[in-house]
C-alpha positions as CSV (number, residue, x, y, z in Angstrom):
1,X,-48.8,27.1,48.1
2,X,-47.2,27.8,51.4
3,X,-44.7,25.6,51.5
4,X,-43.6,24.4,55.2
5,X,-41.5,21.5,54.1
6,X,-38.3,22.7,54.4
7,X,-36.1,25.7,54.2
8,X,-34.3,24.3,51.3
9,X,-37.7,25.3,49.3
10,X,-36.2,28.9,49.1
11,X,-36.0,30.9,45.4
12,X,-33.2,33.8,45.3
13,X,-34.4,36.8,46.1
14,X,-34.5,39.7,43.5
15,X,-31.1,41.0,44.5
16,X,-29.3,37.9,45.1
17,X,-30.1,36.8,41.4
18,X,-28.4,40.3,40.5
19,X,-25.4,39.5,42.3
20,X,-25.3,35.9,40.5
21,X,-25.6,37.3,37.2
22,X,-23.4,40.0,37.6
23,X,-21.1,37.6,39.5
24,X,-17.3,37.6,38.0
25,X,-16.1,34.3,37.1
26,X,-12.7,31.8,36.9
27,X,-12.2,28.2,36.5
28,X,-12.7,26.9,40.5
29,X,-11.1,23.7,39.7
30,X,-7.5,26.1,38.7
31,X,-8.3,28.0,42.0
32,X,-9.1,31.2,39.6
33,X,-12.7,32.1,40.7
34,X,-12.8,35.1,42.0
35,X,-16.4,35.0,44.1
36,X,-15.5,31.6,45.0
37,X,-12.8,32.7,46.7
38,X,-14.1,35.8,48.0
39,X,-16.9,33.2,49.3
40,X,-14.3,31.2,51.3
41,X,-12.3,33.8,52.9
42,X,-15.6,35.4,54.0
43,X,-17.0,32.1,55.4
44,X,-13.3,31.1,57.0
45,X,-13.7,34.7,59.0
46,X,-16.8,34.6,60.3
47,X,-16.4,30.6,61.3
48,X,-12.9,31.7,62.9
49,X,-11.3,29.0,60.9
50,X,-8.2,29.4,59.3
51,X,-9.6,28.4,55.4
52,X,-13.0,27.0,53.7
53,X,-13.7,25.3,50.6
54,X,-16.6,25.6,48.7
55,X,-19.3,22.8,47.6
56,X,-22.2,21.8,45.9
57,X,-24.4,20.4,49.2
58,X,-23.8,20.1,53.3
59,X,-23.8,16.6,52.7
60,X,-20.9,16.0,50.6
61,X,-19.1,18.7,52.9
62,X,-20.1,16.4,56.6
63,X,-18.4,13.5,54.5
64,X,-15.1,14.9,53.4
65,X,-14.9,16.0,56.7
66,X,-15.4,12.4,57.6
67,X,-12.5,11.2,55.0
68,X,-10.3,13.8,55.9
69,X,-10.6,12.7,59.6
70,X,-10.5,9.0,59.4
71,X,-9.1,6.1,57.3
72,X,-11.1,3.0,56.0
73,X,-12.2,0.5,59.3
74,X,-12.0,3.9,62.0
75,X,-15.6,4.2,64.0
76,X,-17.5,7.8,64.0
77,X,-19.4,8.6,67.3
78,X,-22.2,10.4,66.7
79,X,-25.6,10.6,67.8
80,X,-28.6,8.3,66.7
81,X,-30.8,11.2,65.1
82,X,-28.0,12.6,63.0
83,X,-28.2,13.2,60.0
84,X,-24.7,12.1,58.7
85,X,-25.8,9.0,60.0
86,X,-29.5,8.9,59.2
87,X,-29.7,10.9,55.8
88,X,-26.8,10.9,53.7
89,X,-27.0,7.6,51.6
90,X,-24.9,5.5,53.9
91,X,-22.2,7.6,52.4
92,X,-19.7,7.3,55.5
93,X,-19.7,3.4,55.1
94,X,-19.5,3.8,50.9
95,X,-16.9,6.8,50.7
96,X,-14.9,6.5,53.5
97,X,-15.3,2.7,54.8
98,X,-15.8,3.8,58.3
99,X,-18.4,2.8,60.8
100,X,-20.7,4.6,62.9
101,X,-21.5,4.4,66.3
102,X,-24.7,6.1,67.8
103,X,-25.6,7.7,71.2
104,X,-29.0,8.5,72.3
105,X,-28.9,12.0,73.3
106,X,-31.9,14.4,73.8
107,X,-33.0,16.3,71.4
108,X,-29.9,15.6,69.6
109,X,-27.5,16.8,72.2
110,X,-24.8,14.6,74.3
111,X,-22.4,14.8,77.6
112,X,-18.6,14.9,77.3
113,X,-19.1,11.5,79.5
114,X,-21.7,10.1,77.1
115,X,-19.1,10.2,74.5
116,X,-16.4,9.3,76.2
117,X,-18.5,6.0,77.5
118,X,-19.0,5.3,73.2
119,X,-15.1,5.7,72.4
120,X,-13.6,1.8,71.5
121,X,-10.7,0.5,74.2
122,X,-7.3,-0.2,72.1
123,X,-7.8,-3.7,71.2
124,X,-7.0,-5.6,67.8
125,X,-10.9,-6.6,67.4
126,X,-12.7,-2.9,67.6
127,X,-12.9,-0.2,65.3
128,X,-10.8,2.3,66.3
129,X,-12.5,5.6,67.6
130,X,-11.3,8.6,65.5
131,X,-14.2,11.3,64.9
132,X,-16.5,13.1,67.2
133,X,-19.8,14.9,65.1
134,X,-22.0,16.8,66.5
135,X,-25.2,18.7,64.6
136,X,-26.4,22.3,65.3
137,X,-28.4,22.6,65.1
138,X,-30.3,19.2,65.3
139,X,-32.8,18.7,62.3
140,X,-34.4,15.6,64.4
141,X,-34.0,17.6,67.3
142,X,-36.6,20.4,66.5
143,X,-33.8,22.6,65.3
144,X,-32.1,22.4,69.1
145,X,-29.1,24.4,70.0
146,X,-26.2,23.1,71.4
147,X,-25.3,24.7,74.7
148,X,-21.6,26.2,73.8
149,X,-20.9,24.6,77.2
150,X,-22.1,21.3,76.7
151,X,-20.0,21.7,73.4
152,X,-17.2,22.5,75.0
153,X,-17.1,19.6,77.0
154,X,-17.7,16.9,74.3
155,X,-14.7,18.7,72.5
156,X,-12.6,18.3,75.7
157,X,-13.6,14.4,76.2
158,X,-12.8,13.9,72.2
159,X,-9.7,15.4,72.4
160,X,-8.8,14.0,75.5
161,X,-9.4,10.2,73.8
162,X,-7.4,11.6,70.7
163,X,-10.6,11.9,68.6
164,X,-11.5,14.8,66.0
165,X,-14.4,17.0,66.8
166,X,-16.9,18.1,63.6
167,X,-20.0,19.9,63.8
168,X,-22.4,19.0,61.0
169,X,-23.2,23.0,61.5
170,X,-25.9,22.9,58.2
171,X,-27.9,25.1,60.1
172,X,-25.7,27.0,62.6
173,X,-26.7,30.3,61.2
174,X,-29.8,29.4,63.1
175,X,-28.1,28.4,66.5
176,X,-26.0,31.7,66.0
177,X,-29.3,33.7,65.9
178,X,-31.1,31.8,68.8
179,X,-28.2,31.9,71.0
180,X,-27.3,35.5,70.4
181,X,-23.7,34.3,70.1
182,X,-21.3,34.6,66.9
183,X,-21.0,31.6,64.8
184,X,-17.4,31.4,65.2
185,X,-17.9,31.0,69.3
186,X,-19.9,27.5,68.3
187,X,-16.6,26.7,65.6
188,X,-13.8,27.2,68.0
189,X,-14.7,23.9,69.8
190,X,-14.4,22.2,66.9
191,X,-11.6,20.8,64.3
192,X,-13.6,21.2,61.6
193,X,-17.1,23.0,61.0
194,X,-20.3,22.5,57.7
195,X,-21.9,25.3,57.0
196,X,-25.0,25.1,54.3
197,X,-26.2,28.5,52.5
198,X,-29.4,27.1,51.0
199,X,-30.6,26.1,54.5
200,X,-32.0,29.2,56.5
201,X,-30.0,31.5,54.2
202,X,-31.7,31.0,51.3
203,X,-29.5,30.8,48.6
204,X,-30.4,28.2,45.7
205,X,-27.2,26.0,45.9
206,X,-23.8,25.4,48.1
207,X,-22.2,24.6,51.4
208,X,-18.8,24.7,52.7
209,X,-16.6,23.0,55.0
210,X,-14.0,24.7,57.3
211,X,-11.1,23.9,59.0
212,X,-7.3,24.2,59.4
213,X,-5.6,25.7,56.3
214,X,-3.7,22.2,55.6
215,X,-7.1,20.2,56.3
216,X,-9.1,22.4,53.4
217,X,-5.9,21.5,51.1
218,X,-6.1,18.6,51.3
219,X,-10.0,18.4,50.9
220,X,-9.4,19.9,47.7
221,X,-8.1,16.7,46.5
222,X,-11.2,15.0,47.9
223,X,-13.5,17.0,46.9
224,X,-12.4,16.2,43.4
225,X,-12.4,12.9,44.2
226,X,-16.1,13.0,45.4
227,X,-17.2,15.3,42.0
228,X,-17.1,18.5,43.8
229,X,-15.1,20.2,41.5
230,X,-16.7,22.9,39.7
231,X,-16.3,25.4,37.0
232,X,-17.4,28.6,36.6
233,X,-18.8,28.4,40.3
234,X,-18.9,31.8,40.8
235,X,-22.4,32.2,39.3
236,X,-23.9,30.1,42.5
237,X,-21.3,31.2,44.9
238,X,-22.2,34.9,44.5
239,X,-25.7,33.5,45.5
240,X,-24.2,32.3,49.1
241,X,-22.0,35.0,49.0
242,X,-25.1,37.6,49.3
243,X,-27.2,35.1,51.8
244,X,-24.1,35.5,54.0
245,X,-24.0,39.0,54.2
246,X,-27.2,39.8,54.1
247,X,-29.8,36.9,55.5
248,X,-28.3,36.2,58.7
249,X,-29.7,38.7,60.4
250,X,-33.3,38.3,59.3
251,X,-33.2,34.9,60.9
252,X,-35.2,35.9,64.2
253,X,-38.4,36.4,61.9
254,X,-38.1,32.8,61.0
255,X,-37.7,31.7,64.6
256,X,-40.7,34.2,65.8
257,X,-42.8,33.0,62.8
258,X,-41.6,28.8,64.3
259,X,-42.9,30.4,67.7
260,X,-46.7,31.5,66.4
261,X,-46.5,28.3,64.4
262,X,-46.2,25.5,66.9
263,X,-48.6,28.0,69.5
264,X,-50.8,27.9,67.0
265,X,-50.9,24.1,66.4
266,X,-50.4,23.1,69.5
267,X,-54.0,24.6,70.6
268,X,-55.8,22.4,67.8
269,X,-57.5,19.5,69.1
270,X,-55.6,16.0,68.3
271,X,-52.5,17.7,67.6
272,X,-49.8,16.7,69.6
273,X,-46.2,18.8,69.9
274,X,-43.2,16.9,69.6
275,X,-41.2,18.6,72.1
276,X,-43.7,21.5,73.2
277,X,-41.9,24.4,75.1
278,X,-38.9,23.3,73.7
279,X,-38.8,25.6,70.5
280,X,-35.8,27.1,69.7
281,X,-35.3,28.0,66.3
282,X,-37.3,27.4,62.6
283,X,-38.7,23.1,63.0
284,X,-41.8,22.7,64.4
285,X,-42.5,18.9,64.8
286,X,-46.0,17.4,65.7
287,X,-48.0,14.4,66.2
288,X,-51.0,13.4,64.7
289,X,-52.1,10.4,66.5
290,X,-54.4,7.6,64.9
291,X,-53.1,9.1,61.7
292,X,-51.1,8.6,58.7
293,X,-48.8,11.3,58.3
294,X,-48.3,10.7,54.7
295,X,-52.0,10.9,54.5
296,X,-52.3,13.8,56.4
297,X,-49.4,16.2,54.8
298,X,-51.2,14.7,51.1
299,X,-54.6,16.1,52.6
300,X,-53.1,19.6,54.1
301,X,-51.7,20.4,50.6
302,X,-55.1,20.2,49.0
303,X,-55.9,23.5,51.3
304,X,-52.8,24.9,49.9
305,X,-50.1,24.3,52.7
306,X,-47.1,21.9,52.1
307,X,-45.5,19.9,55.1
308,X,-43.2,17.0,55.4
309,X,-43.9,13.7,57.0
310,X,-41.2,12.6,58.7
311,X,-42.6,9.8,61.1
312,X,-45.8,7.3,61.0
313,X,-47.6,9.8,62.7
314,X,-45.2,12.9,62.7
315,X,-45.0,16.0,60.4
316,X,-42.4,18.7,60.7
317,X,-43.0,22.5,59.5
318,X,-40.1,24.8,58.7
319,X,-40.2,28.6,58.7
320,X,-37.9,30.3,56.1
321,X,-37.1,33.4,53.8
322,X,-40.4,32.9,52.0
323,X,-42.4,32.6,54.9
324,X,-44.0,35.1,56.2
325,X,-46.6,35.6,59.7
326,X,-49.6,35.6,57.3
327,X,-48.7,32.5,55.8
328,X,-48.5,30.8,59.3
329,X,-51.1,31.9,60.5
330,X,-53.0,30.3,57.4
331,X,-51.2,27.5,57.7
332,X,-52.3,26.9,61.3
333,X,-56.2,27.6,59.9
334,X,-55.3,24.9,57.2
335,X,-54.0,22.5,59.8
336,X,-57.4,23.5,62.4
337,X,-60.1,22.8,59.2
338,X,-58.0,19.6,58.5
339,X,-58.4,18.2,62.0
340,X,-62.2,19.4,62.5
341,X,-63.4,17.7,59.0
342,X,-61.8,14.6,60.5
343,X,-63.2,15.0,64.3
344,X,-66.8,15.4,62.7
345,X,-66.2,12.4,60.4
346,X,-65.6,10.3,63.3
């Protein structure tokens, strides 16, 4: 099966399941894991923040960075395609008791005067504005990268309304590798940065939030709180710890593998590209008008390709680690013999 769903679907690679078994171990939860905190201090220096924490997913890291930065009845801006507000169980309202209030950027991506426009005046009947969040890059978006200048100025406008700035950065390995810039130039905008090693890295488990040294202390408690705390966590952090050193800078296969993928489907016949000439980095989203994308990602895996439906009518394809040209290029003959049986049927 070549599976185009996500780049979550990943297995470890025969080296990183070395390093996991060979990983040494502590108790986490004590502070006396040795990779885990090897892990950290690697992650902290390349984000140019001044600590990290270790966790099981992105998602519970966006949302302690949500309770760290607000109290219950505060208001997050962020924008409507996000996915702390769109994916993540309503776990913002249940965890943290805040609200959420939505922009409409493109392709994920807002002004400094767009989010200053959202931010709630001082009154006694509003929410009051605390946190800024920002995703790069943007899953809904077609993997878009934030321009660090655009990024800048939302930072400036937040902290100029006394907001927080955190970048849901889940995949900002990718925008690192499309942009040709250093993660840590993205980071430095921001208060507080996720990172996720099973997305685009490849490793099987674990994210991490980063941030000022008091910040991650006190996430420490909160991640407890949330059932974060592990054990023996070496064994999966050694995992992240060798997609960190060693899978970032394979990402431009991924992104040149996107490229022949979208090219590819965008020259089929009743295939329509979400954003076409807009690729940046590993999501290819499409259109397949007049038809049920359910229907059609349930068909396509009968010719052995997996995709995810992620509208009525829209599917999205992810390059990854186990992805290679040949299996795009398949998948684009899958896609082609998919939409032909149907034209002729019609």
């Amino acid at each position: 099966m070549i599976d185009l769903r996500s780049d979550t679907v990943t297995k470890p690679t025969p080296e990183m399941r070395r390093a996991m078994a060979e990983a040494e171990v502590g108790d986490d939860v004590f502070g006396e894991d040795p990779t885990v905190s090897e892990l950290e201090r690697a992650t902290a220096e390349v984000l140019g923040m001044e600590a990290a924490m270790f966790v099981p997913s992105a998602t519970m890291a966006n949302q302690l960075a949500v309770r760290l930065h607000t109290v219950p009845g505060d208001e997050v801006i962020l924008e409507a395609g996000a996915h702390v507000f769109n994916s993540e169980a309503g776990a913002a309202a249940a965890l943290s008791g805040v609200m959420c209030r939505t922009i409409a950027g493109r392709r994920g991506i807002f002004t400094g005067a767009e989010m200053a426009a959202a931010v709630r005046v001082s009154d006694v009947h509003h929410a009051r504005s605390r946190l800024v969040c920002v995703e790069n890059t943007h899953n809904v978006g077609g993997g878009s990268v934030w321009p660090v200048d655009r990024l800048a100025e939302v930072a400036a406008a937040a902290w100029a309304n006394g907001l927080s700035l955190h970048m849901d950065g889940a995949r900002l390995w990718n925008a690192a590798a499309a942009s040709g810039l250093p993660e840590r130039e993205f980071a430095r905008h921001c208060d507080s940065v996720t990172v996720c090693f099973s997305k685009g890295l490849g490793a099987p488990v674990g994210a991490a939030l980063a941030g000022p040294a008091e910040f991650i202390t006190r996430g420490r408690r909160f991640r407890k709180q949330f059932g974060g705390g592990m054990r023996q966590a070496g064994i999966i952090a050694a995992g992240a710890l060798y997609a960190l050193r060693h899978h970032r800078a394979r990402l431009a296969e991924d992104h040149a593998n996107a490229r022949i993928l979208a090219e590819g489907l965008a020259a089929i016949d009743g295939i329509e590209m979400e954003q076409p000439g807009t690729l940046e980095t590993n999501i290819v989203r499409f259109r397949v008008p007049g038809r049920d994308a359910r229907a059609f990602c349930k068909a396509l895996r009968t010719r052995g390709v997996a995709m995810f439906p992620v509208g009525p009518e829209t599917v999205r394809g992810v390059t990854h680690l186990m992805i290679s040209e040949a299996d795009v290029r398949a998948a684009v003959r899958a896609v082609r013999e998919e939409m032909g049986m149907v034209a002729s049927s019609m």
